[in-house]
C-alpha positions in Angstrom: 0.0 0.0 0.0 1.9 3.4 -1.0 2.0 5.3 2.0 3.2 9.5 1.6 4.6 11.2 5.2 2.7 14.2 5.0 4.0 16.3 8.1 5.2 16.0 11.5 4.8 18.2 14.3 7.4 17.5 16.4 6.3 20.4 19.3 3.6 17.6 19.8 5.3 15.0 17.9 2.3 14.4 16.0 2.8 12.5 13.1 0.6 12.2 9.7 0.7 10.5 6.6 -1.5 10.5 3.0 -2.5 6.6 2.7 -4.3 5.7 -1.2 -5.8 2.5 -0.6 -9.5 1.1 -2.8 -12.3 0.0 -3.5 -13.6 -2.0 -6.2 -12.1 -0.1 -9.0 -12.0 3.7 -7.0 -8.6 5.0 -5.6 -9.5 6.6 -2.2 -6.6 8.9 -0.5 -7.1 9.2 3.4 -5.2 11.0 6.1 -3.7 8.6 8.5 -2.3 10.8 12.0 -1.2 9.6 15.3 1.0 10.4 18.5 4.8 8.9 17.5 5.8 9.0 21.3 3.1 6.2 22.1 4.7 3.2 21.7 2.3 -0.4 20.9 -1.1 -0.6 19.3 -3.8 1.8 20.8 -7.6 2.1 19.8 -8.3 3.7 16.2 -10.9 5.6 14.9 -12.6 6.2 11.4 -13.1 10.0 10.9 -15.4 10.5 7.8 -16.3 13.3 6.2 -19.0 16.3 5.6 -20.7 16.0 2.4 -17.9 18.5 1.2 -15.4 15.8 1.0 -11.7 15.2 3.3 -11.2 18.7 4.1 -8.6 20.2 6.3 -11.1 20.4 8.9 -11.8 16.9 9.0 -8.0 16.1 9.0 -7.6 18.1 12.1 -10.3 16.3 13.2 -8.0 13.3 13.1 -5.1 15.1 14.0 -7.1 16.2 17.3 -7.7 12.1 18.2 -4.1 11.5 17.5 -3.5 14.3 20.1 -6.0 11.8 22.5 -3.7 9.2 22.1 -5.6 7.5 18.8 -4.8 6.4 15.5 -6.8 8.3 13.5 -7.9 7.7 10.1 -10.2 9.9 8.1 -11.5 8.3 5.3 -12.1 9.2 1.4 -15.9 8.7 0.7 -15.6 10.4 -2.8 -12.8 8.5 -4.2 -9.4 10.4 -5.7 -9.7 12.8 -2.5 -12.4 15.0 -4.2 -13.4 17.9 -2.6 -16.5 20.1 -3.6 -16.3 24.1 -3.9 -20.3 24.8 -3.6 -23.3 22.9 -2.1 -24.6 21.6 -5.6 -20.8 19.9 -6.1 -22.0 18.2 -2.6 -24.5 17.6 -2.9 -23.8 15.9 -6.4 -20.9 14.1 -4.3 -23.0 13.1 -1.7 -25.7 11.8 -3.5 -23.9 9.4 -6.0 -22.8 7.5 -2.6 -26.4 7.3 -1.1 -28.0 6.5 -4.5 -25.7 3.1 -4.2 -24.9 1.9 -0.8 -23.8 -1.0 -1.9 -20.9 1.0 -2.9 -21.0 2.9 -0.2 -20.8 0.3 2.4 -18.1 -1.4 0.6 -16.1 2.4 0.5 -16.4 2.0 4.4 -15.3 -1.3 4.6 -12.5 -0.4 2.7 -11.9 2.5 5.2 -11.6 0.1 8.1 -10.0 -2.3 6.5 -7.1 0.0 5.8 -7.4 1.1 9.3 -7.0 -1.9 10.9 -4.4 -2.9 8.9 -1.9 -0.4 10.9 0.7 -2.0 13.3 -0.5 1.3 15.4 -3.9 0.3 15.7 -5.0 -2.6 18.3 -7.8 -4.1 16.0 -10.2 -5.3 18.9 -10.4 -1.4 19.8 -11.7 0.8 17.0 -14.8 3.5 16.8 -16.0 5.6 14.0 -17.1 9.0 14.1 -18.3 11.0 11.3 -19.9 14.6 10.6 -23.5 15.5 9.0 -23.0 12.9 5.7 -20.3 11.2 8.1 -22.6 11.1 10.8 -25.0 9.2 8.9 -22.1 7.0 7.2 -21.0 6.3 10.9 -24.4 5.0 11.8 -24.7 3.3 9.1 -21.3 1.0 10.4 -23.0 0.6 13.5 -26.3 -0.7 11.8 -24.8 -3.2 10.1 -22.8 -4.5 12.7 -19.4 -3.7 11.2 -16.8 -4.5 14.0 -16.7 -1.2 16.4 -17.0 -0.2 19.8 -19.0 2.7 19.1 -20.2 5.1 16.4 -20.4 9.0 17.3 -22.2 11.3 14.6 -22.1 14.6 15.0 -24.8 16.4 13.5 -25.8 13.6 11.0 -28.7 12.7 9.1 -30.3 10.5 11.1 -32.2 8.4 8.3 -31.5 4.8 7.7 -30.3 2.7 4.9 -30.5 -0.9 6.9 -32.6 -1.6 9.7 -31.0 -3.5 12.7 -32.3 -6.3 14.0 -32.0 -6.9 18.0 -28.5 -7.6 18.9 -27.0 -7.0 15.6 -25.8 -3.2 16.4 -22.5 -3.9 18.4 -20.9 -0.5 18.7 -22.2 1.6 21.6 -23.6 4.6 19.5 -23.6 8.7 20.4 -25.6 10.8 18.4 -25.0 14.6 19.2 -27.7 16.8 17.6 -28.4 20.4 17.6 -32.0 21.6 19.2 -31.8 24.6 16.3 -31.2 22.0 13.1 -33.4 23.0 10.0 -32.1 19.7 8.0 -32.6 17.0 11.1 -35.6 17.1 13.1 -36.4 16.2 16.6 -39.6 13.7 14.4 -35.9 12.4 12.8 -34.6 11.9 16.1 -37.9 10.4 17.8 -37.6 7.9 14.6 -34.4 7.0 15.4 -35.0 6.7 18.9 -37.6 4.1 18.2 -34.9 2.2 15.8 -32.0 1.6 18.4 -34.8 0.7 20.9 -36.3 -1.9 18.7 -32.6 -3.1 17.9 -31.8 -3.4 21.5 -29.0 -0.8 21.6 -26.5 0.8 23.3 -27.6 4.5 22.5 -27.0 8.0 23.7 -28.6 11.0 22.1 -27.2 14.3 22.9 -29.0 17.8 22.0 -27.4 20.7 22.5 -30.3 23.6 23.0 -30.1 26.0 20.1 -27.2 24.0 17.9 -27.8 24.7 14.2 -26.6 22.1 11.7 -23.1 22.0 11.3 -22.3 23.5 14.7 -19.1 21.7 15.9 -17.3 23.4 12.3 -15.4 26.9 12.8 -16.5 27.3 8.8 -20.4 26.7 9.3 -20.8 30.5 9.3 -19.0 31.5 6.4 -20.9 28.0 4.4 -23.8 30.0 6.0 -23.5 33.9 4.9 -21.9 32.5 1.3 -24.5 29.7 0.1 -27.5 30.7 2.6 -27.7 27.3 4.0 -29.2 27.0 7.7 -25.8 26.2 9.7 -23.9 27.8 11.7 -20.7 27.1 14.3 -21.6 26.6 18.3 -18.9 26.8 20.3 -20.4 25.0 23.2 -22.1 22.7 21.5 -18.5 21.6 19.6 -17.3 21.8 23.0 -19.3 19.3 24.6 -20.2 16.8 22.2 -16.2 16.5 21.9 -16.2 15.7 25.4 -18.7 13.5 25.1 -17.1 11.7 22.7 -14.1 11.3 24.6 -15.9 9.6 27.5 -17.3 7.5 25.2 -13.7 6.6 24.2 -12.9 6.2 27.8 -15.6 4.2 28.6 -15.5 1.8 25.4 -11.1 0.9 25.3 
């Protein structure tokens, strides 16, 4: 598998590389980061990405788990590490995976896969977390009973492409949603509710009073003013479903 160092940050000795790696026919270039003072395998995590493709945000994302003492991968739903410039290029992006989650599902496989295959990464101790199309991807993982100890989404669509049978979600889920979101509403949420229970799940849902879609990103605003899409940054909603996450981690490895 060709492997690229992309940087080290040797203040925090935080280290990074580009990893291509596929899918059926589709190259896939991910962002692999983790702490090079650990030494031996230590939990790692599937970061995937906002319907605008692997961003920089969502690579310090995975540079921020590393920080936690992860290996963080964050995935390439799109394929050739595309990247989309307005809403209808998202959109677009977005759509072509949900319109065949065969696909799809096989794209997050592959993400895994790739993870696990990291001498870094203890393979019984792995998560994904994923934001608004992410989200829903993570859940998705945790539906199907892909091997995980838990699934965080973070402002995700909430709708489901498989429904779980009892016992068949493994992974302790966390779903953190904003009380203000115009694209996921609290009927969404009451439906999913009603999923997990009927699946027998571990579940947690979080709202954070006021959040707007898109609250835990710094460049929800600007997406905001610029396309005049209903999101918008929270600062205390990003800081707490973070935390939550990380007891989650705590909890689960």
């Amino acid at each position: 598998m060709p492997y690229r160092r992309l940087s080290v940050n040797t203040a925090m000795n935080l280290q990074s590389q580009v990893i291509n790696y596929s899918s059926g026919t589709t190259n896939h270039v991910g962002h692999l980061a983790w702490d090079g003072d650990l030494e031996g395998p230590r939990p790692g995590i599937v970061v995937i990405h906002e319907w605008w493709g692997l961003t920089d945000y969502i690579r310090g994302r995975a540079n921020q788990l590393a920080e936690q003492g992860y290996c963080a991968l964050a995935i390439d739903m799109y394929g050739d590490g595309h990247t989309a410039a307005t809403p209808d290029e998202a959109g677009a992006a977005m759509n072509a995976v949900l319109g065949d989650m065969a696909a799809g599902t096989g794209r997050l496989r592959a993400g895994l896969d790739t993870l696990l295959e990291q001498s870094r990464v203890d393979a019984g101790r792995t998560a994904a977390i994923g934001y608004c199309f992410g989200g829903a991807m993570a859940l998705h993982m945790a539906r199907i009973g892909m091997p995980l100890g838990a699934a965080v989404s973070f402002h995700g669509a909430l709708g489901s492409f498989h429904e779980p049978g009892p016992g068949e979600v493994k992974a302790r889920v966390l779903v953190c949603h904003g009380g203000g979101d115009a694209m996921v509403s609290m009927d969404d949420v009451a439906a999913f509710r009603n999923e997990m229970d009927a699946a027998n799940a571990d579940y947690e849902v979080i709202v954070h009073p006021g959040a707007m879609h898109g609250f835990s990103s710094r460049e929800a605003d600007e997406n905001g003013r610029k396309f005049g899409l209903p999101v918008g940054y929270d600062a205390d909603a990003d800081r707490d479903s973070w935390s939550a996450m990380i007891r989650l981690f705590g909890e689960v490895f």
